[in-house]
Structures are given as C-alpha cells and as structure tokens.
C-alpha positions in Angstrom: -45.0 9.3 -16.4 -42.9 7.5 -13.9 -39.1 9.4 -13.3 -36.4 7.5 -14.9 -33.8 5.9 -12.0 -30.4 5.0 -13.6 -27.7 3.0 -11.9 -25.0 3.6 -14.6 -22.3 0.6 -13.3 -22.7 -1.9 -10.1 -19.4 -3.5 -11.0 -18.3 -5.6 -8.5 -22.0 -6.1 -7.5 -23.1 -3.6 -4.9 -26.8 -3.3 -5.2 -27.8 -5.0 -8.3 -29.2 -8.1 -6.4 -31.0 -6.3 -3.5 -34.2 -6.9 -2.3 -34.3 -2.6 -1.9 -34.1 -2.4 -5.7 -38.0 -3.4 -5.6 -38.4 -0.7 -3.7 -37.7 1.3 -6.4 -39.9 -0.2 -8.9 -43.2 0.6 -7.4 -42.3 4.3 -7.5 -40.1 4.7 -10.8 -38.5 2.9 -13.7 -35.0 1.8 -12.6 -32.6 0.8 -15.4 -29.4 -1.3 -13.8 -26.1 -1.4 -15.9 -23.9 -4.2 -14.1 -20.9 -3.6 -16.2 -18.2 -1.2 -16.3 -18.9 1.2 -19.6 -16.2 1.2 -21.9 -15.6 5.1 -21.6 -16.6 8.1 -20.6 -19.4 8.4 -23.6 -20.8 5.1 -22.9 -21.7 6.1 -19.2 -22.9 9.8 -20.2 -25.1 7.2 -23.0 -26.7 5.5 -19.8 -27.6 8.0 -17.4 -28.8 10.3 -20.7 -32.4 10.3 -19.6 -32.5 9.4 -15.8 -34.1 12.1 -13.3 -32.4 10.5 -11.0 -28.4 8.4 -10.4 -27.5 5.4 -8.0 -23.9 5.7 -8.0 -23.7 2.5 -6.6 -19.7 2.2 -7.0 -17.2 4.9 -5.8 -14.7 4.3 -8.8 -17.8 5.9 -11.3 -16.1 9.5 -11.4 -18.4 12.3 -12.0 -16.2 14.9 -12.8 -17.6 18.6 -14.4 -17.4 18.0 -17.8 -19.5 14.8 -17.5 -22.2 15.5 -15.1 -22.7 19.2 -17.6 -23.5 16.7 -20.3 -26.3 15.5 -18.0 -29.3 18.4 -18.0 -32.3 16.1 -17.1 -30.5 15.0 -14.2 -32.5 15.8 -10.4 -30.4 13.7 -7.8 -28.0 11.4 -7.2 -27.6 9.3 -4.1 -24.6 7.3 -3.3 -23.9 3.7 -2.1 -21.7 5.2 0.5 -20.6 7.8 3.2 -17.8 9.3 0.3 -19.3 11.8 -2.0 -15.3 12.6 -3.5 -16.6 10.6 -7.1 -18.7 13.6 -7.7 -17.7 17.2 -8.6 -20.3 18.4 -5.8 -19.8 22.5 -7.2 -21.0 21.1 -10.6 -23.9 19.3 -9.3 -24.4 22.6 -7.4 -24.3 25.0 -10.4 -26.9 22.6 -12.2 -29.1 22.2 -9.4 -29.2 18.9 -9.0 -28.9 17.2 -5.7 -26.5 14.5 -3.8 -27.6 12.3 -0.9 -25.2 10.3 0.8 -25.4 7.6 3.8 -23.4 9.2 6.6 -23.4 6.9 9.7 -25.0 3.5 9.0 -22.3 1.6 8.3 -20.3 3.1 11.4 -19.7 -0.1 13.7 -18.6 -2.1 10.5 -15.9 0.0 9.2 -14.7 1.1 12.5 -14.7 -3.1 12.9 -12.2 -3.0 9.8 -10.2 0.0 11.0 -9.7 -2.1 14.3 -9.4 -5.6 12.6 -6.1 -3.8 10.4 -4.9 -2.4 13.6 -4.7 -5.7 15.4 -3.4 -7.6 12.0 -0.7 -5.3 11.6 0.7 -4.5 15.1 0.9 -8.4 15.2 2.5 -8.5 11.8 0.1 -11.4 10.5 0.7 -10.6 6.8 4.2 -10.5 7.3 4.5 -13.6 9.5 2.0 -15.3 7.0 3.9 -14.8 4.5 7.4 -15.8 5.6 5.8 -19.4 6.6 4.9 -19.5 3.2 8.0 -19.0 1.7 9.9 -22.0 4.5 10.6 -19.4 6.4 10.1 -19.4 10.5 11.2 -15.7 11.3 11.1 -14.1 14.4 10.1 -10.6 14.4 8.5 -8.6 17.3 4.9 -7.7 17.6 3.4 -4.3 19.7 1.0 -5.1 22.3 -1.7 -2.3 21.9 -2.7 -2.4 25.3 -1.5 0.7 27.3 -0.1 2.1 23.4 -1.3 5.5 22.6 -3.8 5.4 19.2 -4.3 9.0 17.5 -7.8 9.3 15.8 -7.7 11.8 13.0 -11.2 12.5 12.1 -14.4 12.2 14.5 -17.0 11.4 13.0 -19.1 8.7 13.6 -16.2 6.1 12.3 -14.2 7.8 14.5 -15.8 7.8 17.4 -16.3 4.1 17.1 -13.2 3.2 16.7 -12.3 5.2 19.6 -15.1 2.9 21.6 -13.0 -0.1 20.0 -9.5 0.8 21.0 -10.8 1.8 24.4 -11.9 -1.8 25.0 -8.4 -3.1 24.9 -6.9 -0.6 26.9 -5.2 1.7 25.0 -5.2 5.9 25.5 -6.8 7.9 22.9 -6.2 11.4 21.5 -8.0 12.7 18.5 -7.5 15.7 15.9 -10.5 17.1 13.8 -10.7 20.1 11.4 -13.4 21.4 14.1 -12.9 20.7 17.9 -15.4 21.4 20.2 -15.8 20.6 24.1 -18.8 19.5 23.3 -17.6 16.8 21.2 -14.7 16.0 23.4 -17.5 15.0 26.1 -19.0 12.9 24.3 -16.2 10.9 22.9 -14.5 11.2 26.3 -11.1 12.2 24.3 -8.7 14.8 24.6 -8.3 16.7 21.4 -4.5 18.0 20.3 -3.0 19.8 17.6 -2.1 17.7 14.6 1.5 17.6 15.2 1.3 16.3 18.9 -0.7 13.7 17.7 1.6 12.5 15.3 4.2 12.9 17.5 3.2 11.1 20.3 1.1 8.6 19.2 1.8 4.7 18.6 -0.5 4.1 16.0 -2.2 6.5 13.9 -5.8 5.7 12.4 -7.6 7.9 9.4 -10.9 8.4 9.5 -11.6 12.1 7.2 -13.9 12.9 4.1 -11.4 13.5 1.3 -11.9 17.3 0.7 -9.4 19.9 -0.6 -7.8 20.6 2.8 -7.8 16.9 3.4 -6.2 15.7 0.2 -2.7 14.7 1.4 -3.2 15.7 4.9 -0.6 13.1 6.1 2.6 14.1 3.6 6.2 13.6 3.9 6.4 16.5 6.9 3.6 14.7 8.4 5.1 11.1 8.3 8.5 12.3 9.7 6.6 13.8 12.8 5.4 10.2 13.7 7.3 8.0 16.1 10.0 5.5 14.9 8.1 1.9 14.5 4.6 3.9 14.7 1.9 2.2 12.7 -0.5 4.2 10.3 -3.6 2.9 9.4 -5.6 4.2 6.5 -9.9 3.7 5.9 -10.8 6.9 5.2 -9.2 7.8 1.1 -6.2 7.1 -0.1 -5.3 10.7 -1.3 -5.6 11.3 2.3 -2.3 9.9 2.7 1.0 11.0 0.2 1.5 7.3 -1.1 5.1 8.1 -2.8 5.9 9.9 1.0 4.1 6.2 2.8 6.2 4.2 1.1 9.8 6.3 1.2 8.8 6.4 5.5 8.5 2.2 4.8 11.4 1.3 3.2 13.7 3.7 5.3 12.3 1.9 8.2 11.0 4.9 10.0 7.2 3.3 10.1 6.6 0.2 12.0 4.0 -0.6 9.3 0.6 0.4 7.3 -2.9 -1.1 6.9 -4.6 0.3 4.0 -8.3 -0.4 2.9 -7.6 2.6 0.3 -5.2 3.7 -2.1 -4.1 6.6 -4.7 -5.5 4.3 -7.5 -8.0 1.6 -7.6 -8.7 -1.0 -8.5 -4.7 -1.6 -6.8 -2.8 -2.3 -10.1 -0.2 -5.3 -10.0 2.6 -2.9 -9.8 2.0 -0.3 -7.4 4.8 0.0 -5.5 3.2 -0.6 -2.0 2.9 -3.9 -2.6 7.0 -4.3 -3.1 6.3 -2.7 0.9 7.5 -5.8 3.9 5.1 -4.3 6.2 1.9 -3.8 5.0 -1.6 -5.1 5.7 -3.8 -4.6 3.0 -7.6 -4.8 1.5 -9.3 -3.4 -1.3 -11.2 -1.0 0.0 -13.8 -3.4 2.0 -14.0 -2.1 4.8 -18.1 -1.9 4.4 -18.6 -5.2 2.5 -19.8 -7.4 4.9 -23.6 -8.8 4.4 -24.8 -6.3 7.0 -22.7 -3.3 5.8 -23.7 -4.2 1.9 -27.5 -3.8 2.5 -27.1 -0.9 5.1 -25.9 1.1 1.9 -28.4 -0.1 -0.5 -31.0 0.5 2.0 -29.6 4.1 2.8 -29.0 5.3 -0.9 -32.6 3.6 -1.8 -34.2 5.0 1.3 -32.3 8.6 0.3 -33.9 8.5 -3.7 -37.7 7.8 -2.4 -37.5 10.9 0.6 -36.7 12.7 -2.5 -39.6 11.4 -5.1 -41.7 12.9 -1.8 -40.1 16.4 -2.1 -38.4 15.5 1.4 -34.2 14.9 0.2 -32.7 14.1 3.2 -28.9 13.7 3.7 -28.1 16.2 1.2 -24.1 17.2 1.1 -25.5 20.3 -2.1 -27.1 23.1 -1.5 -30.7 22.7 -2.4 -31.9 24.2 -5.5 -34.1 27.1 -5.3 
C-alpha cells in the first residue's frame, strides 16, 4: 500500500498547481485540500490518515494538542525556511519528523529585504500616497550610501543581504545569537553586541528564526536604543519585533520608518493599528513569492518528503526517532 501524503490547506495557492506535485504521485497518494478548514476539527479530519504533511501555508498552526490527535503521522515538510507553525517538542515526543527548506530561497528574500530598504529610506509609500490625496509634499529621503545597516541574524538571508547592501556602499555590522571568527570571515563583517548595533546603526534589517529567545527580540528597550530617524526593517517574523512598542517608537517620531513583510497577526486585519502608521512600507509576507521563489519551496518541501520515502530525511530541524 502506497503511504498517504496530505496537504491539509494551500490557501492562497502555494503548491497546489506545481508540476512537483507529480512527483509525488508516482511514489504515494497525495490528497490536496485548497481551502482553508473551517476549524481546528475539520483540519485534524484531513490529515487523519496521512503518513506524511505538506504544510504548504505558514498560517496552518500545528500546536500540541492538534498534532497529539495525529498518531499515524511520520513527517511533515514545510513550504518554507520557518518551522514556528509547528510545536517541534510535540512532533518530537511523537516521533515524527520536520523537514524544512533552509537556503533556497536566499537571493529572493534577501531581494525583498533590500527592495523595502530602498522603498522606505526613499519614502515611496509615503510620497505615493500624498500624490494621491492632491498632495505634493516635500519630505526628505536618506541616501544609503555610506549609512551604516545592522544585520541581525546571519544566516544565509543574512548574509545576502549583507552582499546587497554592500553593493551600494553602505558599512555593515551584524549580531547573531552565535558569533564566530569563522563566520565573520566569511561574510567580511564585524560582529557587535546587540546594543551597539542598535545604537549605531542607520537602518536595522531582521533576519532570525522565531524561537523563544527570539520572540520579541527588538522590544520597547530595544527600539529606544536605535538612532532618531533610524529605519527598521522586518522579514524574518513578526513576533520578532514588539508591534504595540513599533508603533509607540512611530508615532513619537523616534523611528524614521518600518518595512514589514511580517506581522503579529496575519492575514493583516483592516484595523491593525500599523496601518494608522505615516511611515510604513508594507507587504504581506511575500517576500518569497516570486515565480522563482514559489517553485524553489515546492521543489524543496517535495524533494524533502521523497529523501524520506528512501529512509534518507534530510533537512530535519527534530531529533530523529529512534
């Protein structure tokens, strides 16, 4: 009997309509839900028999209580880099392992992370906008070249956006949860204690796995540390960031502005308060959806499933079972 492959909710359309899919089909019987499940029941209801998950879509939570209602379960691979929609110590506990896709999508993201940069130190929203509204408002831009960017996280998205902001001419100092000389080298950066960075750095860009020590990394202490008019742009989680603490430093004037690509909640409600903010730049977390970046990530997550229907998991972020 062929294992069971369930993708439980590929809502918007991640990897419904990929060629990878077919893949699949040759080694296993996939079952694709496109919708969203009306609750919690509904989506234990569709992944009730599969060996094996495609959580295609980052905002399909897999907390305790509903992957323990999920015994057949083997493996799940992701459609991203992010693994925070899965309570990895109850995956642990039942033995069942997680694949993500670190690294593919690298150059695209980092390309987002760079493309928010550049919209928001020229205040292109803003200035949009205004001309919108009959309105021809003068406001002054920062030219990057020769500013100081602080990378906080160095992974690969890091590093590439280090690569990026390079190219135009700007200095680059970097914080991670574990420096090394080694990895200093290789970027060619200098590594400096959190607070320095903030403190000294024209435009701060996010690039961390949401973990426990990460959640709310950047908080209200954290935001005060940064330079008046410094910019702080955010592609890595929105809990990375204090939102209520973003948007006080906004208002007051302290920040010169924020790019997001993530946030607290999604999908963004209506009436989240950062949207009342002047001096945003903002995207719904699509940092990776370009063609390229799309099928990178199906590719990855498809690739991750079959080196595991060969007793081979690669990419694993659980300890294997014994």
């Amino acid at each position: 009997m062929k294992p069971v492959i369930v993708i439980p909710a590929d809502e918007p359309v991640q990897i419904g309509d990929s060629p990878q899919l077919d893949r699949l089909r040759e080694a296993a019987e996939v079952k694709l839900y496109r919708d969203r499940p009306a609750s919690s029941e509904e989506l234990v209801r569709r992944v009730q028999e599969a060996d094996v998950m495609i959580n295609s879509r980052g905002h399909v939570k897999w907390p305790a209580e509903l992957l323990s209602q999920l015994p057949r379960l083997k493996m799940m691979s992701t459609c991203s880099i992010g693994t925070d929609s899965i309570d990895l110590q109850q995956a642990t506990r039942q033995g069942v392992i997680v694949s993500n896709i670190p690294g593919r999508t690298a150059p695209v993201v980092a390309e987002h992370a760079f493309a928010l940069m550049l919209a928001l130190a020229k205040r292109t929203a803003f200035q949009t906008a205004e001309l919108k509204a009959g309105r021809w408002t003068k406001r002054e831009n920062m030219l990057l070249g020769g500013k100081t960017l602080g990378v906080i996280g160095t992974g690969a998205i890091g590093a590439a956006t280090v690569r990026l902001a390079r190219a135009i001419g700007m200095r680059v100092v970097a914080w991670t949860f574990h420096p090394t000389p080694q990895r200093a080298a290789e970027l060619g950066v200098e590594f400096v204690e959190l607070d320095e960075l903030l403190s000294t750095s024209d435009v701060v860009s996010l690039h961390v796995r949401l973990t426990a020590d990460s959640r709310h990394l950047i908080g209200r202490e954290q935001l005060a540390r940064m330079k008046p008019g410094a910019l702080l742009v955010n592609t890595a989680r929105g809990d990375v960031v204090d939102t209520q603490a973003l948007i006080e430093a906004l208002d007051s004037g302290h920040l010169g502005g924020a790019a997001l690509d993530v946030f607290d909640v999604e999908p963004l409600p209506g009436d989240h308060p950062i949207l009342r903010c002047e001096q945003v730049v903002l995207t719904p977390h699509a940092a990776d959806q370009t063609p390229e970046g799309v099928e990178l990530l199906n590719q990855g997550a498809v690739e991750n499933v079959l080196a595991y229907l060969r007793g081979e998991p690669r990419n694993v972020v659980t300890p294997r079972p014994a």
